[in-house]
C-alpha positions as CSV (number, residue, x, y, z in Angstrom):
1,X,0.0,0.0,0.0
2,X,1.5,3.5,-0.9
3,X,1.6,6.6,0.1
4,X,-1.5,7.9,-2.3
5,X,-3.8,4.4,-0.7
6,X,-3.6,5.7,2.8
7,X,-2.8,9.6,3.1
8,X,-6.1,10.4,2.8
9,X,-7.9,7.6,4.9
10,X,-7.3,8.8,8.4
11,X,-10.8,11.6,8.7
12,X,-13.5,12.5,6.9
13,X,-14.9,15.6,5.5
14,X,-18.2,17.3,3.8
15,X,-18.3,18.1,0.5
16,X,-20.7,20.8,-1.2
17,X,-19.8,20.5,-5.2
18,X,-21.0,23.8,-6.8
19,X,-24.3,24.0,-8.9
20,X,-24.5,27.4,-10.5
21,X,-26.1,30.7,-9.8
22,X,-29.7,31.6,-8.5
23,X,-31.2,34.4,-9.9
24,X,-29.5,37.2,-7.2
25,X,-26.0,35.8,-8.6
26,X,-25.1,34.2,-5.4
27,X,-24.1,30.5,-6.1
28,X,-25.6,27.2,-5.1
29,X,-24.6,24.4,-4.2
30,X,-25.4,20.2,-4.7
31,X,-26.6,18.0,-1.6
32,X,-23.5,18.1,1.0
33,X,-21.3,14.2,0.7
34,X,-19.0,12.9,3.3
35,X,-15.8,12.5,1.7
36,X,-12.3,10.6,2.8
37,X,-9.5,13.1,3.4
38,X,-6.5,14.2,5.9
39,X,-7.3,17.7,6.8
40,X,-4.0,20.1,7.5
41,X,-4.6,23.3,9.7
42,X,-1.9,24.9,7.8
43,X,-1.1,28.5,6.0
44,X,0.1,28.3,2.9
45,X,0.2,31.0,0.0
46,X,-1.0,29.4,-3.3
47,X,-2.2,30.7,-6.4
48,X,-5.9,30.7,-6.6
49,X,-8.1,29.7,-9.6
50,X,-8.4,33.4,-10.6
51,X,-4.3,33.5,-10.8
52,X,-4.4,35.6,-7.7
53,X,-2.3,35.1,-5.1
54,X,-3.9,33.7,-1.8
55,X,-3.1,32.7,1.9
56,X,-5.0,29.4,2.5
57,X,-6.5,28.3,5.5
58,X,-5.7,24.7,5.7
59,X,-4.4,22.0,3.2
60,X,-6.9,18.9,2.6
61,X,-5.7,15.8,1.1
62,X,-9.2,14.3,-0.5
63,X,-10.1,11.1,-1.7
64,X,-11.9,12.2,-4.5
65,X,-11.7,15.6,-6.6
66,X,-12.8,18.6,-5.7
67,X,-13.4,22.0,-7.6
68,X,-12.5,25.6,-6.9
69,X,-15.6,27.7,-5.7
70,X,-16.8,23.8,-4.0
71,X,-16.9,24.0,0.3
72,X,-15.4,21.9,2.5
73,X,-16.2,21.4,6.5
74,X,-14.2,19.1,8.8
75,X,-16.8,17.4,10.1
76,X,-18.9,13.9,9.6
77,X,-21.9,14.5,7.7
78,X,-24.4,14.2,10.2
79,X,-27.9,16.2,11.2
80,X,-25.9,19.2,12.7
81,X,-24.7,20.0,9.2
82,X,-26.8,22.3,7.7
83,X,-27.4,22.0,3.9
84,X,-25.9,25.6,3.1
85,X,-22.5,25.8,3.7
86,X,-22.5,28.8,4.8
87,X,-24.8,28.2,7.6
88,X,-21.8,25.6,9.3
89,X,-19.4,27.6,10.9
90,X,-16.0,26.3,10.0
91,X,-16.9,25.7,6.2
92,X,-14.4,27.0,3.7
93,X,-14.7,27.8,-0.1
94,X,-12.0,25.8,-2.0
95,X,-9.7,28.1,-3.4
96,X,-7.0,25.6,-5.1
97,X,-7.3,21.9,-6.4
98,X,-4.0,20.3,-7.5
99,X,-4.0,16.6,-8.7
100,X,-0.9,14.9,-9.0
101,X,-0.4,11.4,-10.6
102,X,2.1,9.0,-9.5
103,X,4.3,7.6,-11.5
104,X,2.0,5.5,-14.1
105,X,-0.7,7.9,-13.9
106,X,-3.2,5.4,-12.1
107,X,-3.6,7.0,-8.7
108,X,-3.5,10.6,-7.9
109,X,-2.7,12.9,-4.4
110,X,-5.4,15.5,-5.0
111,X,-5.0,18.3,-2.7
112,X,-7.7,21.3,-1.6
113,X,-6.5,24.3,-0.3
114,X,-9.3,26.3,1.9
């Protein structure tokens, strides 16, 4: 088992994958998922998906991928998660989603920055 098989298998997140725009121009989201992740309280400055320069939050290995403008929570997904992310305190927009394949490009490290 490598490093990509277990990195990620140690806590969970939720996810809220982005559905569009309502009429107001504010965006919406899918139905929250629990996802497999390692989550990293850590600063980091990254370059975000608008090529801006950003300080990050936290670093979250995730079992899946992600997409910039998508939220992340560090929590199960459970009936104290609201389905608006923005109603769960601790829930951050994704700024950054980097996928990196190993060597024959069968697995990948996908990382979120917050």
């Amino acid at each position: 088992m490598g490093l990509i098989d277990t990195v990620f298998t140690y806590d969970v997140a939720v996810y809220w994958s982005p559905l569009g725009l309502d009429s107001f121009g504010q965006r919406t989201y899918n139905a929250p998922v629990e996802i497999q992740c390692r989550w990293s309280e850590k600063n980091d400055r990254v370059i975000d998906s608008h090529g801006e320069e950003a300080l990050s939050r936290a670093m979250v290995i995730v079992g899946q991928d992600v997409v910039p403008g998508g939220v992340l929570l560090h929590s199960e997904l459970d009936s104290s998660v609201d389905d608006t992310p923005s109603n769960n305190t601790g829930a951050w927009e994704i700024i950054r989603f980097d996928k990196i394949p190993n060597k024959r490009n069968t697995k990948y490290l996908r990382k979120a920055y917050l």
